[in-house]
C-alpha positions in Angstrom: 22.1 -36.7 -23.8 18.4 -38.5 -22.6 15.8 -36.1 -22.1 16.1 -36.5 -18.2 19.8 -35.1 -18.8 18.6 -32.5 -20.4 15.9 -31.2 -18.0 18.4 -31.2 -14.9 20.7 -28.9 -17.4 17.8 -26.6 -18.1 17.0 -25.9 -14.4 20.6 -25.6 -13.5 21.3 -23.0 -16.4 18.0 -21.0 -16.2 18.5 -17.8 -14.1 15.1 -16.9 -12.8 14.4 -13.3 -11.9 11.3 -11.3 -10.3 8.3 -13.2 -10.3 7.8 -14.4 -13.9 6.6 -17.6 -14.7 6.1 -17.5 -18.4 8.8 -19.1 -19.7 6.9 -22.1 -18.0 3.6 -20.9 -18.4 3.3 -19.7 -21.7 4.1 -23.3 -23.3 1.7 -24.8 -20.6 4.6 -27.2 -18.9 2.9 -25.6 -15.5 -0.4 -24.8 -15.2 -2.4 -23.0 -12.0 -5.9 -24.5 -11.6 -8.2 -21.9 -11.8 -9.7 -20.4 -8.2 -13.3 -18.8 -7.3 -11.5 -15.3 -7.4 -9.6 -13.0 -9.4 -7.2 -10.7 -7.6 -7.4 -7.8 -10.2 -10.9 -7.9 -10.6 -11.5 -7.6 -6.6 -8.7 -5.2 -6.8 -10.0 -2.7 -9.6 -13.2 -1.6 -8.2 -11.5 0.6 -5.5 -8.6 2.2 -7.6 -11.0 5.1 -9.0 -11.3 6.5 -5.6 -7.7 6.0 -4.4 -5.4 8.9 -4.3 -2.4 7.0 -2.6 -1.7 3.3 -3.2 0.6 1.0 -1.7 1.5 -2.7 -3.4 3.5 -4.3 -0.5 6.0 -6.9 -1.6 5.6 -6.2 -5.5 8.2 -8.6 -6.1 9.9 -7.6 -9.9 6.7 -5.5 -10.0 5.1 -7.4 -12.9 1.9 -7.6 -11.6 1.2 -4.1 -10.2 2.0 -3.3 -13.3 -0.7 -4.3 -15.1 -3.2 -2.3 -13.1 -5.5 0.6 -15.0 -5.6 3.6 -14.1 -2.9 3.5 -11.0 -3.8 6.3 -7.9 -1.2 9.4 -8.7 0.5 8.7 -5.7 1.3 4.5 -6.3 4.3 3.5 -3.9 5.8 -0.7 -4.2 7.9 -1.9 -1.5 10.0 -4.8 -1.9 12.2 -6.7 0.5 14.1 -9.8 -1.8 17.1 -7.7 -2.7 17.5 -9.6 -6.2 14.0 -8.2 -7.2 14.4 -4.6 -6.0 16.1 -3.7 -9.4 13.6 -5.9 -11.9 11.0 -3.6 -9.8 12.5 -0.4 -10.3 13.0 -1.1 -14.3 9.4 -2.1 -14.7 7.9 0.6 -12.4 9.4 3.9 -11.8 8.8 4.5 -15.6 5.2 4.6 -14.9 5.7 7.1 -12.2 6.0 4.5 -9.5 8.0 4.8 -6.6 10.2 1.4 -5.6 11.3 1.8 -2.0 13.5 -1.2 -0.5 12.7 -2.2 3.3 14.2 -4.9 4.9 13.2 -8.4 3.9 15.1 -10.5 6.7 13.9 -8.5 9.6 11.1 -10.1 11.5 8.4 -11.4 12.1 6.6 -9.5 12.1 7.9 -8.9 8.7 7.1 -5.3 7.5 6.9 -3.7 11.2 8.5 -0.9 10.5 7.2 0.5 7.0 8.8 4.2 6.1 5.3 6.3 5.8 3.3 8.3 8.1 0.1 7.5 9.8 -2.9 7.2 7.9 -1.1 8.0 4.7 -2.9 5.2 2.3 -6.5 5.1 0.6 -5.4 1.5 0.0 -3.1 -1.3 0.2 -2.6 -4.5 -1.9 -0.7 -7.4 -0.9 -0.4 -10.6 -3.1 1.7 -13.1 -1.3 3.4 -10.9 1.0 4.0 -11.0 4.8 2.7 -8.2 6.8 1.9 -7.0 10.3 -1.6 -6.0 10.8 -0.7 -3.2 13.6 1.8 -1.6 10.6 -1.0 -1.7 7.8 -3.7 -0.4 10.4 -0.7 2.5 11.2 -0.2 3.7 7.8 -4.0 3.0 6.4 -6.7 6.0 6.5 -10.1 4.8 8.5 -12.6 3.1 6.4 -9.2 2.4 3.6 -9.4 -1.3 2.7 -6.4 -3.6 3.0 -6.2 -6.4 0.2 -4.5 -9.6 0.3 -4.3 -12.8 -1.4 -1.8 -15.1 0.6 -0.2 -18.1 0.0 -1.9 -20.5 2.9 0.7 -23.0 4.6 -0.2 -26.2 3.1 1.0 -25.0 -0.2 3.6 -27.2 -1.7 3.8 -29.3 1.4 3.5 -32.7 -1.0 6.6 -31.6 -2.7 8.5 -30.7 0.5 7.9 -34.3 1.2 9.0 -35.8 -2.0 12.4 -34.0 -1.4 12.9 -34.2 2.2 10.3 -35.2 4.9 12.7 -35.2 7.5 11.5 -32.3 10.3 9.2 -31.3 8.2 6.9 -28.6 10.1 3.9 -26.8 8.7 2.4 -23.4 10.1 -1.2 -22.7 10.5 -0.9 -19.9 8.1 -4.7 -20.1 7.1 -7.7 -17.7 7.1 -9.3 -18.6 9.7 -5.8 -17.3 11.9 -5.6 -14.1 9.3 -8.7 -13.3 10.1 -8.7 -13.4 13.8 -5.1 -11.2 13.5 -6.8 -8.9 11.4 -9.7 -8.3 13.9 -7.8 -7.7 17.0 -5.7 -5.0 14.8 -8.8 -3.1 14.5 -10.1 -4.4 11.3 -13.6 -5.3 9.7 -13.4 -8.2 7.0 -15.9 -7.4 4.4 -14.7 -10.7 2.2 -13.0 -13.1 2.5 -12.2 -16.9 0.6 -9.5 -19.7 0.6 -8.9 -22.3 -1.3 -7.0 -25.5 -1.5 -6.3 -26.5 -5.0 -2.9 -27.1 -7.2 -0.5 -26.6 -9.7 0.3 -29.3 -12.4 3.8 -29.6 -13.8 4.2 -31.9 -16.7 7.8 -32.1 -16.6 10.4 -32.2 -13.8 12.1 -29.3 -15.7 9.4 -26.6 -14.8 8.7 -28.1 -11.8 12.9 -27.2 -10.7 12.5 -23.8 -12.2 9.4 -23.2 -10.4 11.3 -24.5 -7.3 14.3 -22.0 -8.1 11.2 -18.9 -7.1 11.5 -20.1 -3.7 15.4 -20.1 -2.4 13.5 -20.0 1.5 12.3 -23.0 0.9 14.6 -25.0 -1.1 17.9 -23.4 0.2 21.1 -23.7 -2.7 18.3 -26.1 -4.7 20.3 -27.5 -7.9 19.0 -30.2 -10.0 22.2 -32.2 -9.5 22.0 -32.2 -5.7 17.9 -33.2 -6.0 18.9 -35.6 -8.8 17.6 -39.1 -7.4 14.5 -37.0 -6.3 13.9 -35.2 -9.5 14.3 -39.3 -11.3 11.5 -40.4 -8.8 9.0 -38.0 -10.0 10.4 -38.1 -13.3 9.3 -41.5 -13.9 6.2 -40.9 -12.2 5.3 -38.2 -15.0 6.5 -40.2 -17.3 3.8 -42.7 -16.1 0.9 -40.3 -15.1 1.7 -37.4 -17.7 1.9 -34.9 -14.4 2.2 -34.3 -11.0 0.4 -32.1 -9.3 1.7 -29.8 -6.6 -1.0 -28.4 -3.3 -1.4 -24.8 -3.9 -3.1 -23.2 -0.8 -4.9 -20.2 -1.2 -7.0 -17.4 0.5 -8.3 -13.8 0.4 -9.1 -11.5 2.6 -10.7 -7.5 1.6 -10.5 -5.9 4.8 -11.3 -2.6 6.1 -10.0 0.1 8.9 -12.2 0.8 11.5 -13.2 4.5 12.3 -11.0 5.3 16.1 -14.0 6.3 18.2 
């Protein structure tokens, strides 16, 4: 078997699960370039003085977990059914409630979360679709709302190198965030973004980290993408990478007091 062989097997037999990338990242076969923000160290400062948290979209709760000290009350929704378990393993043994909503329904994605009004100190979001009129709902005035989002050029080369047919892009960026954010009766008191990419150095992290995003790549095998997977193949194999857009940008917002 030629090495190209054996990278299509490894994506095809690798069974990805929550949002873990280390078994790509820890031998440096994908590698994020580093941004002008960290989202735990924006995060941090306010989780002394937060008595109810909510992490929407936690995904297999890997990250949320790594947050010291957590609020008392810490609550994770998650709507990708195959992540709701991972989530509730790595969680709800540090006294975190896991609570499934409805991923498909929408947009507005996450219209209808199952909490009272004003019922949050704070919310996080990493990567997660939200309605602004729902987080303004169930967030106390002057409670910040957190969220680093995944802009819509991201990966937009790649989606070309596999199929440029139709292809469509949003204007998922922070300039529209913002101006959603306002009209829900929001204050921004931060906010960044950020193009800048991810560099693969073989075509078999690049199909596992392809396997994290089924909405994208819908029933994605490394047999059906073969003659795409050789193209950039060869292209590693003369550059030594390829590098995938990575669209980022950040927004710390804040609840305006009802007059």
């Amino acid at each position: 078997m030629d090495y190209f062989e054996y990278l299509l097997d490894e994506i095809d037999s690798y069974e990805f699960s929550g949002w873990d990338f280390s078994y790509i990242t820890g031998t440096g076969r994908m590698q994020e370039v580093p941004i002008r923000w960290n989202y735990y160290s924006k995060i941090n400062p306010y989780l002394c003085n937060a008595d109810r948290l909510l992490d929407l979209g936690t995904g297999g709760g890997e990250r949320l977990s790594k947050f010291t000290p957590l609020p008392k009350e810490t609550y994770a929704t998650e709507g990708y059914k195959p992540n709701v378990e991972i989530a509730k393993k790595t969680l709800e043994p540090l006294g975190i409630k896991v609570i499934e909503v409805d991923g498909k329904a929408g947009p507005p994605f996450n219209s209808n979360l199952p909490f009272e009004d004003n019922y949050f100190d704070l919310i996080i979001d990493r990567h997660e679709a939200y309605c602004p009129q729902e987080i303004n709902r169930i967030l106390k005035d002057d409670a910040h709302f957190i969220t680093q989002q995944v802009g819509s050029a991201t990966i937009m080369n790649l989606i070309q190198l596999f199929d440029n047919k139709g292809l469509e892009v949003s204007n998922w960026n922070l300039n529209y965030a913002e101006k959603e954010l306002l009209q829900a009766n929001f204050d921004i008191v931060s906010s960044m973004e950020e193009l800048s990419f991810i560099r693969f150095y073989d075509i078999g992290a690049l199909g596992i980290y392809i396997k994290a995003f089924p909405w994208v790549f819908p029933e994605f095998t490394a047999r059906k993408y073969e003659n795409e997977l050789l193209y950039i193949h060869k292209r590693i194999l003369n550059n030594g990478f390829i590098d995938v857009l990575y669209h980022l940008f950040f927004i710390d917002a804040v609840k305006r007091k009802k007059i």
